[in-house]
Every structure is written in C-alpha cells, then in structure tokens.
One Martini backbone bead per residue (centre of mass of N, CA, C, O) as a GRO file, in nm:
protein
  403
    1UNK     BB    1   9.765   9.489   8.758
    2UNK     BB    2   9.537   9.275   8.617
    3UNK     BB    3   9.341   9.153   8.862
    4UNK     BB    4   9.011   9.295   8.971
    5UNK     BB    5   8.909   9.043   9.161
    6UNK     BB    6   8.713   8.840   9.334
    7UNK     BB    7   8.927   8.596   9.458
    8UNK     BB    8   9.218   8.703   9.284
    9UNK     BB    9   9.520   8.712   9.082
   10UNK     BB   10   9.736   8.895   8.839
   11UNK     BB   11  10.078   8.831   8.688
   12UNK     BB   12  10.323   9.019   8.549
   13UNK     BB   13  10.510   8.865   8.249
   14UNK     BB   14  10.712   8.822   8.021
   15UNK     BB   15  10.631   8.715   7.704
   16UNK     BB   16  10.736   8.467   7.520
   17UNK     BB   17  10.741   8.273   7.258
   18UNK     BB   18  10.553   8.062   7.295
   19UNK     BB   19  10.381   8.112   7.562
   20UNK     BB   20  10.130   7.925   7.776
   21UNK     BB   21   9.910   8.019   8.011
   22UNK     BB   22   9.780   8.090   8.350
   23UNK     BB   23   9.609   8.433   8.417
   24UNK     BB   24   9.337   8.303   8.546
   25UNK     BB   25   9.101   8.277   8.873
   26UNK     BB   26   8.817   8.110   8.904
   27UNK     BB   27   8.531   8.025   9.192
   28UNK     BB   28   8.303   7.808   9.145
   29UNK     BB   29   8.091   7.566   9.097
   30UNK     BB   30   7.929   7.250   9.090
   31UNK     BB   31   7.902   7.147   8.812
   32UNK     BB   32   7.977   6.847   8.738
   33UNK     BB   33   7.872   6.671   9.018
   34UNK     BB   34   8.127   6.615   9.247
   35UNK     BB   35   8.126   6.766   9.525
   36UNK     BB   36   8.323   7.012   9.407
   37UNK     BB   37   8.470   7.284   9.337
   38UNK     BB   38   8.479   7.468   9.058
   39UNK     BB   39   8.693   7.639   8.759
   40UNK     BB   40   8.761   7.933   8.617
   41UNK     BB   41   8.969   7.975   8.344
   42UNK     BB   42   9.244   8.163   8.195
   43UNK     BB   43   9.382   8.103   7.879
   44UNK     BB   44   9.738   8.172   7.717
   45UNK     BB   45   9.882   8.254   7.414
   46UNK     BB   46  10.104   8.299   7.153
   47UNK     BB   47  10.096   8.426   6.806
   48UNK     BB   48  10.389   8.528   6.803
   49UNK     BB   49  10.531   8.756   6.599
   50UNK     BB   50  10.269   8.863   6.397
   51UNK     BB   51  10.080   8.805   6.669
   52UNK     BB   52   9.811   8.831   6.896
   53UNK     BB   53   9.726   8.723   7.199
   54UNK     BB   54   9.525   8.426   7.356
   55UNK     BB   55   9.225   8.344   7.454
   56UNK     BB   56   9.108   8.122   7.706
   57UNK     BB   57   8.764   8.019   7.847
   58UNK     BB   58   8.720   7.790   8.155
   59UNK     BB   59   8.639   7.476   8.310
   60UNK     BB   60   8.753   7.333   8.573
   61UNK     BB   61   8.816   7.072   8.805
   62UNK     BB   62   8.820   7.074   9.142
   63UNK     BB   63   8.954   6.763   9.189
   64UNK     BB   64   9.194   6.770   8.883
   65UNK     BB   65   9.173   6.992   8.590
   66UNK     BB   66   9.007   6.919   8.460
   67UNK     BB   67   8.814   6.994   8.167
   68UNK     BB   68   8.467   7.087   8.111
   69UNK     BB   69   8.493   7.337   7.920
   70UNK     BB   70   8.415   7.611   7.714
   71UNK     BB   71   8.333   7.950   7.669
   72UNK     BB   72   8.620   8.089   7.515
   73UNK     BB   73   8.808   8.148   7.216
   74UNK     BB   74   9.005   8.356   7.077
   75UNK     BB   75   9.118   8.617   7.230
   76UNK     BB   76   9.218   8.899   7.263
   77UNK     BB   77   9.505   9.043   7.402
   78UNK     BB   78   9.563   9.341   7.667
   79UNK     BB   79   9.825   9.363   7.826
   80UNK     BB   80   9.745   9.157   8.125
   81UNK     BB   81   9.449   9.074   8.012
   82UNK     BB   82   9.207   8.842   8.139
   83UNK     BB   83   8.889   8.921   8.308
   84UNK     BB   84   8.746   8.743   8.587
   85UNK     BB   85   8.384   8.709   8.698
   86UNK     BB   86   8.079   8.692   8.908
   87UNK     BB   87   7.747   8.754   8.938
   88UNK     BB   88   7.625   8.503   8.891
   89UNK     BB   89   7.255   8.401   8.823
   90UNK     BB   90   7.124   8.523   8.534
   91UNK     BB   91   6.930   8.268   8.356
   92UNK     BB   92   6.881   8.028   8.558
   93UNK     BB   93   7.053   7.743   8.562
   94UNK     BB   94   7.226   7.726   8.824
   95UNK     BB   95   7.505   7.885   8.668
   96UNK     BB   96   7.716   8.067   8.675
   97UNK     BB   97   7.840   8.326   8.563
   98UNK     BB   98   8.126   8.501   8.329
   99UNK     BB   99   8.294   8.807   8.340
  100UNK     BB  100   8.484   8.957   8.047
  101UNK     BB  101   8.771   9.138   8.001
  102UNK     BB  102   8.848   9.264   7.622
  103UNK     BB  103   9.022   9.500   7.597
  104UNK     BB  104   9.091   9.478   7.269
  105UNK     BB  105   8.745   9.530   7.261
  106UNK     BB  106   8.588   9.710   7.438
  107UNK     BB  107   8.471   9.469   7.639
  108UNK     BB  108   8.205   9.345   7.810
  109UNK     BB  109   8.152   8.978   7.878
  110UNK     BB  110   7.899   8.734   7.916
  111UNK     BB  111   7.909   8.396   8.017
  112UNK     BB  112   7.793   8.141   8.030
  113UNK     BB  113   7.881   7.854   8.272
  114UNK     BB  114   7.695   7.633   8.084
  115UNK     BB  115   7.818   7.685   7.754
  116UNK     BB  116   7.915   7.995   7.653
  117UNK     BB  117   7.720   8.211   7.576
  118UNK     BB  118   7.610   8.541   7.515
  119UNK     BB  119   7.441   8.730   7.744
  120UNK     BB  120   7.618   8.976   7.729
  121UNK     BB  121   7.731   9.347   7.640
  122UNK     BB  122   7.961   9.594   7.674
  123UNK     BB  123   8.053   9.950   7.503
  124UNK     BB  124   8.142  10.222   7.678
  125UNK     BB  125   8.405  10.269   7.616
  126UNK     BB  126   8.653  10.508   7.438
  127UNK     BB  127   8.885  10.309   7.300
  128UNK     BB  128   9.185  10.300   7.471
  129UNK     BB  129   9.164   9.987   7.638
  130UNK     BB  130   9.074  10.066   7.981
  131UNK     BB  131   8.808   9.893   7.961
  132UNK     BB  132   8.865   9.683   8.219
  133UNK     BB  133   9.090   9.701   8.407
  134UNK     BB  134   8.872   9.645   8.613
  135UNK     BB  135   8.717   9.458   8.852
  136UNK     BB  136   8.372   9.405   9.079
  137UNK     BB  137   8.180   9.287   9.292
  138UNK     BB  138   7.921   9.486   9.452
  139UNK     BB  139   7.608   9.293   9.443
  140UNK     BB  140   7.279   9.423   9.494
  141UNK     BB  141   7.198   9.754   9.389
  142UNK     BB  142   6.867   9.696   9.215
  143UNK     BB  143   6.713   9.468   9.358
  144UNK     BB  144   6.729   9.203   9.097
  145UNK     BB  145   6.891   8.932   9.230
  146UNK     BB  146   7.150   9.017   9.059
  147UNK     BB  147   7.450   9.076   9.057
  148UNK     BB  148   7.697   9.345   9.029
  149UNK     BB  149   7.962   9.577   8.857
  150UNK     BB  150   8.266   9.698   8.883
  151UNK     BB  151   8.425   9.905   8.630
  152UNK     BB  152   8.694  10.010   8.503
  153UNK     BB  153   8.844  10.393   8.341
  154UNK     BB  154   9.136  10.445   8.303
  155UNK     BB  155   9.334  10.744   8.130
  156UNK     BB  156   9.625  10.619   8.022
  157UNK     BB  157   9.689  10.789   7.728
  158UNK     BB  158   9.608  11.085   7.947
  159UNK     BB  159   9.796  11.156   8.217
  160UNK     BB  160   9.966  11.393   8.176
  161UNK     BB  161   9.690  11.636   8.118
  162UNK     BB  162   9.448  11.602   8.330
  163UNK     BB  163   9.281  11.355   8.323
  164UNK     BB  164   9.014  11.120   8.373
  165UNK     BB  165   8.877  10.853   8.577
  166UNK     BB  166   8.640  10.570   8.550
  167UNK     BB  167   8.338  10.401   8.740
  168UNK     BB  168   8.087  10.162   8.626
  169UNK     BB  169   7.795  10.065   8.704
  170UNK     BB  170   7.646   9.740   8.638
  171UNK     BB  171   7.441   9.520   8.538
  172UNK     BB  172   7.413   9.157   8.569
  173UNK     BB  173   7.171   9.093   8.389
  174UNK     BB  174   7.264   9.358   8.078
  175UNK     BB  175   7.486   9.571   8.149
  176UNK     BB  176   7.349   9.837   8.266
  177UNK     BB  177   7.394  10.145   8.348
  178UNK     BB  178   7.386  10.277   8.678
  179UNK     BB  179   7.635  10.428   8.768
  180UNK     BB  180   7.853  10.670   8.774
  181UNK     BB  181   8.235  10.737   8.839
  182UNK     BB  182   8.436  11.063   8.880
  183UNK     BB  183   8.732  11.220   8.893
  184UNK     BB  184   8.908  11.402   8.952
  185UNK     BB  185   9.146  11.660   8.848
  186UNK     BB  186   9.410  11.428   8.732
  187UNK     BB  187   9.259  11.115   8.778
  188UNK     BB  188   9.350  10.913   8.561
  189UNK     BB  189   9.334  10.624   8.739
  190UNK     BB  190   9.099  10.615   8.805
  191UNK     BB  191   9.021  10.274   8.823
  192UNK     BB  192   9.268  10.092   8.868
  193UNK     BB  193   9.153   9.981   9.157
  194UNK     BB  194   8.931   9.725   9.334
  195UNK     BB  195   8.658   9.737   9.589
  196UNK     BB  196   8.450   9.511   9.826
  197UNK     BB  197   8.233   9.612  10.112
  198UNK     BB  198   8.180   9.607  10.444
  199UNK     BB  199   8.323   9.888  10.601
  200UNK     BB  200   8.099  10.019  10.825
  201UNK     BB  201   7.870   9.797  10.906
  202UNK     BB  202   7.572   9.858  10.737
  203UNK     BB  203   7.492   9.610  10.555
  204UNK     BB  204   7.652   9.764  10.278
  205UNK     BB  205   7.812   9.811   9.991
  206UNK     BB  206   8.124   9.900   9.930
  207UNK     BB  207   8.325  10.113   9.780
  208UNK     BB  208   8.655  10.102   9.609
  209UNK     BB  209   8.876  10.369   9.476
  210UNK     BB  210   9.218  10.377   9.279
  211UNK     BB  211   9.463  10.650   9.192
  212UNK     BB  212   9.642  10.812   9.083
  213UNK     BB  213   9.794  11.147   9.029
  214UNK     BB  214   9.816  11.371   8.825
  215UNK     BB  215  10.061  11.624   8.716
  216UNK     BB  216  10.142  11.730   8.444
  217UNK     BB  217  10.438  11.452   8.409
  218UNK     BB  218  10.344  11.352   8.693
  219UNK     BB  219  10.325  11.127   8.927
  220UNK     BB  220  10.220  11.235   9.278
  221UNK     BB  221  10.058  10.963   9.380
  222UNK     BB  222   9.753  10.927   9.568
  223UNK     BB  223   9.387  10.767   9.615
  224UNK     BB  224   9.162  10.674   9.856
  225UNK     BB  225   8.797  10.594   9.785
  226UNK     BB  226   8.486  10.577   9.981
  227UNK     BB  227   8.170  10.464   9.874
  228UNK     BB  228   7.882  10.434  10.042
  229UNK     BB  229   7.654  10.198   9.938
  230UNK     BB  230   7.764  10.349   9.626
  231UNK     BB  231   7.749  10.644   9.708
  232UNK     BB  232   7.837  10.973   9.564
  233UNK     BB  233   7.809  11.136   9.794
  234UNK     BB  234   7.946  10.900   9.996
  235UNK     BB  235   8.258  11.031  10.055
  236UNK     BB  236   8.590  10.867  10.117
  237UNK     BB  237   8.934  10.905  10.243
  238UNK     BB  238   9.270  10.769  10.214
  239UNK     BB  239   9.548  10.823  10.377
  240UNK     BB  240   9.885  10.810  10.308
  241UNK     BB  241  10.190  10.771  10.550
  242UNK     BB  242  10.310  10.971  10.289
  243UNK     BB  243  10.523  10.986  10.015
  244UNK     BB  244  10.337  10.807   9.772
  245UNK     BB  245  10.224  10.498   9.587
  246UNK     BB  246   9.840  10.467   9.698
  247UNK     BB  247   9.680  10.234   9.597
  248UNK     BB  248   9.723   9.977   9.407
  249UNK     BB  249   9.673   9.794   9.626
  250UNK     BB  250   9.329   9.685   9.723
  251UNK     BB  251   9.187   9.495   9.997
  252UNK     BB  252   8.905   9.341  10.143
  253UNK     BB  253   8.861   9.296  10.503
  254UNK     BB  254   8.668   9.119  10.710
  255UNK     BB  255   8.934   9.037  10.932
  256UNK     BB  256   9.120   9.305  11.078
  257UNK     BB  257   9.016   9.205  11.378
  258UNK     BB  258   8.951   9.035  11.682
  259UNK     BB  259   8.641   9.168  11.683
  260UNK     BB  260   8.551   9.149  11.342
  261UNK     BB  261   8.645   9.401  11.201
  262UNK     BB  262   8.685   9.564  10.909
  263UNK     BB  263   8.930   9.609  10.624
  264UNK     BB  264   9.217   9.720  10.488
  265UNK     BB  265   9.490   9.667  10.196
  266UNK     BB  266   9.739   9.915  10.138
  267UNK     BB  267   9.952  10.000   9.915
  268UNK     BB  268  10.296  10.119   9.961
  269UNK     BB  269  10.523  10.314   9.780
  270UNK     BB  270  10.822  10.480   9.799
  271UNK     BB  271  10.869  10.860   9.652
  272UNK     BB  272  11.219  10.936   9.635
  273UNK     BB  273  11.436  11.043   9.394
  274UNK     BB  274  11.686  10.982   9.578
  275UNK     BB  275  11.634  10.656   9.647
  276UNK     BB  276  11.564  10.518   9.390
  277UNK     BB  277  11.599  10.190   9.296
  278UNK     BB  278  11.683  10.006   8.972
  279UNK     BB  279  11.629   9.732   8.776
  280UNK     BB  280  11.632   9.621   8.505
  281UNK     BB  281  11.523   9.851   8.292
  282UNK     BB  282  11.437  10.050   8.522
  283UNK     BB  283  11.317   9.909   8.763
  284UNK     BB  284  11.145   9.922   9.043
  285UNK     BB  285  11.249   9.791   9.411
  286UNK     BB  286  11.118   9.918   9.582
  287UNK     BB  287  10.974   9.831   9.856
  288UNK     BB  288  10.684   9.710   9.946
  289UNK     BB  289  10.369   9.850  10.155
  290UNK     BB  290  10.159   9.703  10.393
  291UNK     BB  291   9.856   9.811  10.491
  292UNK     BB  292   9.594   9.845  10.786
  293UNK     BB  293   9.283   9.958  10.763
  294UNK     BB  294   9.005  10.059  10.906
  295UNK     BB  295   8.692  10.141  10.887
  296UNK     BB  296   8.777  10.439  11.016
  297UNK     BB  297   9.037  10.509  10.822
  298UNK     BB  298   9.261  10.378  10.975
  299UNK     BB  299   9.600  10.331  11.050
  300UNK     BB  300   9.690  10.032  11.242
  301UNK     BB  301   9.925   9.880  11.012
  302UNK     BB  302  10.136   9.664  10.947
  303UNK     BB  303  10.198   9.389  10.781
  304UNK     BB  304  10.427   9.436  10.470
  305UNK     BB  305  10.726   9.340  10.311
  306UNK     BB  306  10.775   9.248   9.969
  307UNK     BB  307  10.449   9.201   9.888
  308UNK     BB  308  10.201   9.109   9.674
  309UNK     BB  309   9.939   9.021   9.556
  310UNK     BB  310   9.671   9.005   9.740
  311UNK     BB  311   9.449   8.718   9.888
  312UNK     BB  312   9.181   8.673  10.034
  313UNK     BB  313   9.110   8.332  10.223
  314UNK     BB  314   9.060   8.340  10.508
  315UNK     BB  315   9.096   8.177  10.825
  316UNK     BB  316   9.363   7.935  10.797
  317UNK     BB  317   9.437   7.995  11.164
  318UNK     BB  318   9.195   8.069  11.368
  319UNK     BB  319   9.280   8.375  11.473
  320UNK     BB  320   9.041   8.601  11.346
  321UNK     BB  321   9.182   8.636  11.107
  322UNK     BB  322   9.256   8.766  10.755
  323UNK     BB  323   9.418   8.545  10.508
  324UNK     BB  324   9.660   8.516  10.258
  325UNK     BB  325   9.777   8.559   9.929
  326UNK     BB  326  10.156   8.578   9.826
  327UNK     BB  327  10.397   8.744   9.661
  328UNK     BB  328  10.675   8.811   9.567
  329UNK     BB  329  10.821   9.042   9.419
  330UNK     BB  330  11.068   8.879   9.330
  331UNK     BB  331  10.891   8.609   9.224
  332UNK     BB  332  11.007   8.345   9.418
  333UNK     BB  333  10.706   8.343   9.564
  334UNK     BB  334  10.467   8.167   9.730
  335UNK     BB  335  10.235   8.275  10.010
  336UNK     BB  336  10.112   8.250  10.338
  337UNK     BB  337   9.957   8.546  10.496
  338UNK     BB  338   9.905   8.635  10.826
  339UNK     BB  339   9.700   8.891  10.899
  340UNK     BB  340   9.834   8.887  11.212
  341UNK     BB  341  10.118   8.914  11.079
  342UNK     BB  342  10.468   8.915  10.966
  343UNK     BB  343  10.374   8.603  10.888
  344UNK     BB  344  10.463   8.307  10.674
  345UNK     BB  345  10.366   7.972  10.659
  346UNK     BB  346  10.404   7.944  10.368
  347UNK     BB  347  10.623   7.835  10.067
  348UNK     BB  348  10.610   7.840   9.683
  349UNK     BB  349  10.848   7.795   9.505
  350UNK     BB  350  10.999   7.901   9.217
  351UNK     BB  351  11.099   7.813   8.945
  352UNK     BB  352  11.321   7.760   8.685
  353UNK     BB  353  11.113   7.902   8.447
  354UNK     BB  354  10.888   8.004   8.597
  355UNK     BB  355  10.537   8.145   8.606
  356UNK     BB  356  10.345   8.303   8.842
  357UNK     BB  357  10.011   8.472   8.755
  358UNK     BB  358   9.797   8.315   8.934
  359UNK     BB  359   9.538   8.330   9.232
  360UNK     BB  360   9.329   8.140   9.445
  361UNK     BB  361   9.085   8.025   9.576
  362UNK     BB  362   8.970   7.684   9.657
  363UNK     BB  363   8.862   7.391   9.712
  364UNK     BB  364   8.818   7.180  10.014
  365UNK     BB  365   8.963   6.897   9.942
  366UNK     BB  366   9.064   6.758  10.219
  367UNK     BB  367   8.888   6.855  10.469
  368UNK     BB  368   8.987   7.153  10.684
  369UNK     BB  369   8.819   7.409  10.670
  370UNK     BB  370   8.999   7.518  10.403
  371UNK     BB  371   9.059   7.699  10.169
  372UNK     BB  372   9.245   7.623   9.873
  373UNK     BB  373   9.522   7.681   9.652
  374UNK     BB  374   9.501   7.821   9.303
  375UNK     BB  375   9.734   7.818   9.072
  376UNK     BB  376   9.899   7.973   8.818
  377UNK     BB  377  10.090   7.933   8.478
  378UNK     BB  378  10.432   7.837   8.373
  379UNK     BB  379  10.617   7.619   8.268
  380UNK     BB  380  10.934   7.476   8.269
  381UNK     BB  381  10.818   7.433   7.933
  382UNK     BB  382  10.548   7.592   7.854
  383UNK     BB  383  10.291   7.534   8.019
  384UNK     BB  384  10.006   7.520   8.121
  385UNK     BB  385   9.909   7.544   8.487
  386UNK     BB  386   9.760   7.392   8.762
  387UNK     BB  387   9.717   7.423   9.130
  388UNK     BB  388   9.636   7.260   9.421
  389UNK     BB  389   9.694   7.394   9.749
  390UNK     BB  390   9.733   7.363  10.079
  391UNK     BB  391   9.652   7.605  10.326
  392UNK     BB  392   9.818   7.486  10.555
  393UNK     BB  393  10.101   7.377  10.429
  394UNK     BB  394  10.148   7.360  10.064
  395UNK     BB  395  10.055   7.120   9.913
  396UNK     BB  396   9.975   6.918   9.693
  397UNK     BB  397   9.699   6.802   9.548
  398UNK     BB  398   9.699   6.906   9.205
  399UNK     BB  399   9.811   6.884   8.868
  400UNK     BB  400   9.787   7.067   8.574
  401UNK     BB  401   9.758   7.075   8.206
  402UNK     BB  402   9.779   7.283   7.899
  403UNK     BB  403   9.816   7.234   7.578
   0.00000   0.00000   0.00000
C-alpha cells in the first residue's frame, strides 16, 4: 500500500505512459469560507518514455472539487507514489498544513495549507528511497500545542540479510526528531504499516507498527507491535491466526464492539507454498483476510475476505461500530463496509478502463450525518478525477476531472 495517513488510502497500479490520476486525498478545514470542507489531493502525471512521474498537491473544494490553491507542483515520485497527512495548524494562520512524504528525494517536506510555502523538512533517513513510506498523526508527543507524526524507515533494499526497519517520530512544529523505535533483527519491513489511536482506553495515542520479517532469503511472516502512550518501553505484540503475512494493513478501528470499545484490523495473507495460486504475472490471487483485534489484542472476529486498503469513516449505519471504506481486492469495486458484519452496503463498481487508486472521508454535503466519501483515480479517458460520493446510499454528490 501506498498510502498509509489518517484518513485516506492510496491503491497501487501500473500506470501507462501520459497516465494521469489523483493517487491521494485528505480531508482538511473550510480553506475557501463556504461552509463545507475541502480537501488536499496529490495529482499525479507521468514523464513520459524517459522522464520520472510528477506529482502536484493542491487544495480543491469540498462542495464541486474546483481547484482553490496549488501548494507544490512538479515533485518527482518514487514507487507508490506521494503520501499526504496533517498535523493541524503550525504557523498560526488557522489553516491546517500538509505533510508530504518525498520519497524520491528522501524528504518529509511541511507546507503551508493556505500559501503552499515550505514550513519545514526533514531529511532523516538513509537514502535508500523508504524514508517516509508510511506516514501516521500520532497526537501531540512533546505537549507543544501541535500534533505530531510517526515516519516509517523500512529497510526494503537489504530485507533478504537480516538488516532492521525504523519509525521516527517528528514533531509537527519543525520536525525535529523526537524518539527513534527500531524493530528486532531481521524485521526489515518494520514500519511499513502504521497506525494511532487510543487502544488501551487510557486516555493516550498508541503508536502501532507492522512489518514482514526476514530470515535468510525469504520473508517469513510478520507482527505487529503496539507500543503504549508511544512509549518505547511499553511494547506489546499481536499474534496473527496461523502462519501468514500478517499485519500489511493495520487501521485503528474507534469502535470495534457494540460497548464502544476501541480495536484494529489487521489484515492476514494465508502463506502456504504448496496452496498459493497465482495470476499473471506471478502475483499472488489467495484472499486477503481481514481479523478485529480488540483493545486486548485478542482476535474477536474476522470481518472479510476478498477487501482490501479499509479506512475508516465513522459509523455510517448508526450501528454504534466503526464503518469502512474498502476495495475488492481485483480492483472491480469500491464500497461502504459495514464494521459489525461481512456486509457491504453499497459498491461502486469500477468502469473499464478506469482506475481507482485513493479514497477517504469527504465533507457531509448530503446533510444526513454522516460524512461522505472521497474517491479519485484515473478516468477511462485517463485523466486525474475525484468524486464525492453519498456515504449512505454510494451516489455521487458531484465529479470533477484534473486536467
């Protein structure tokens, strides 16, 4: 996965020559004053034959998907692409900023949210391309009024020799590094998947971090580790149901039971070498399953099968569980799944030709109470587009294209 922010989610897919899609989207603040929120999207475009893909984020309005503002344009990308989070407002203008994550330039780079000026940048990581392949608010750490961001530093160039994988937490102010967590020997991939939330109920952000692990030449599995409070000391581990790639995607879920208590969904691959079937290309086919971990990391459920890239939007059936946003995993659908059951509400199938590759919480323009839902991808003419769509019913509010 690409995108791994509060709030959105970005799917990967080979993009031809002259491709052009909206490849992220985040839910910011009413920038233009019409009483709806708007929303940052990463627009991306490709070089060419013999150019590197472009990205531009801008801000665009949450009532039609116009364009309000550019805030940087022209950013080389790098693998799945730009990743886009907020830590509130930094500079005081009352306009959250956007943090975006580099990778081709080994950069987390700040930019204001109403100018698109470069509020701050950090250039932490080692230059192998994974500083910043995840992305996560985590709160605010250093009780400086400004939330704050967990990095992932996946070691993907040396996972085969048993090198470590590293989560730096920045501070949203000027991203200066405030605590390193650094995974056993052997978890190259640590911090490849990142989440936050309170999972104990104790009133702090938990930090929660997944990544494969290596031995020898093959990866082996996986864990997720939940480090209380952010507290590096205070580490605990989430088995997964068997022998499996367990833990690519984590979401912390608000509320994972009916009591109102908090938990995740992780996501387990089934890891079987004489059952794993695959389809063109080599890629594996076998069902994604998604597991509720509750807030005491026991397994109570699974959830699904077939779903992939989930986020969650808030409980949209007034079931008193947390709601998702989630894709089939062959591409064919997106649609509302509904948190207390293996049951989707609605889908918007997928045209042909067309390519769905971010989504996320949009403003509840609608007015039923519920906030509607974001999608953006590439049209079947190939170009950048964003739809706002009903969260109860999967109608569209309203489309618009990037030329």
């Amino acid at each position: 996965m690409g995108l791994a922010a509060t709030g959105c989610r970005t799917l990967t897919s080979a993009r031809p020559v002259g491709y052009e899609s909206v490849v992220a989207v985040l839910r910011t603040i009413d920038v233009d004053g019409d009483g709806v929120l708007d929303a940052a999207v990463v627009l991306s475009s490709s070089g060419g034959r013999d150019g590197p893909s472009r990205a531009t984020a801008a801000i665009v309005s949450g009532r039609d998907g116009a364009r309000i503002r550019t805030l940087c344009e022209g950013v080389p990308l790098e693998g799945d692409g730009l990743l886009a989070v907020s830590p509130g407002d930094v500079d005081g203008d009352a306009t959250p900023e956007v943090v975006l994550s580099l990778r081709s330039e080994n950069e987390i780079r700040c930019v204001s949210g109403s100018t698109g000026r470069i509020v701050w940048t950090s250039r932490l990581g080692t230059g192998n391309g994974s500083y910043g392949f995840a992305m996560e608010t985590v709160g605010d750490v250093n009780s400086d009024g400004t939330g704050d961001l967990a990095v992932g530093e996946p070691d993907l160039k040396r996972w085969w020799r048993g090198a470590t994988g590293h989560v730096h937490i920045l501070s949203g102010t000027d991203g200066h590094v405030l605590r390193t967590f650094r995974g056993s020997m052997g978890d190259a991939w640590f911090g490849s998947t990142l989440a936050a939330g309170d999972l104990d109920y104790d009133g702090r952000t938990d930090l929660i971090v997944s990544g494969l692990s290596a031995r020898g030449e093959a990866a082996t599995g996986g864990e997720v580790n939940v480090f209380s409070g952010i507290d590096k000391e205070d580490v605990r581990s989430v088995s997964g149901p068997g022998v499996s790639f367990w833990g690519g995607e984590v979401v912390w879920m608000r509320h994972a039971t009916n009591t109102g208590r908090p938990g995740l969904v992780i996501s387990e691959l089934p890891w079987k070498r004489e059952s794993l079937r695959r389809g063109p290309g080599g890629s594996v086919v076998e069902p994604v399953r998604m597991f509720v971990v509750t807030g005491t990391l026991n397994t109570d459920r699974k959830l699904c099968e077939g779903l992939v890239g989930l986020v969650a939007v808030g409980d949209v059936d007034r079931d008193e569980i947390t709601d998702f946003v989630a894709a089939d995993q062959d591409g064919s659908g997106v649609g509302l799944l509904r948190g207390a059951s293996n049951r989707r509400s609605w889908t918007r199938p997928t045209r042909v030709g067309e390519h769905v590759e971010a989504y996320g919480p949009g403003p509840d323009l609608d007015g039923d109470g519920a906030d509607d839902i974001l999608i953006g991808g590439s049209s079947v003419e190939g170009r950048a587009f964003l739809e706002l769509l009903s969260a109860r019913s999967g109608e569209p509010l309203w489309t618009a294209e990037y030329p």
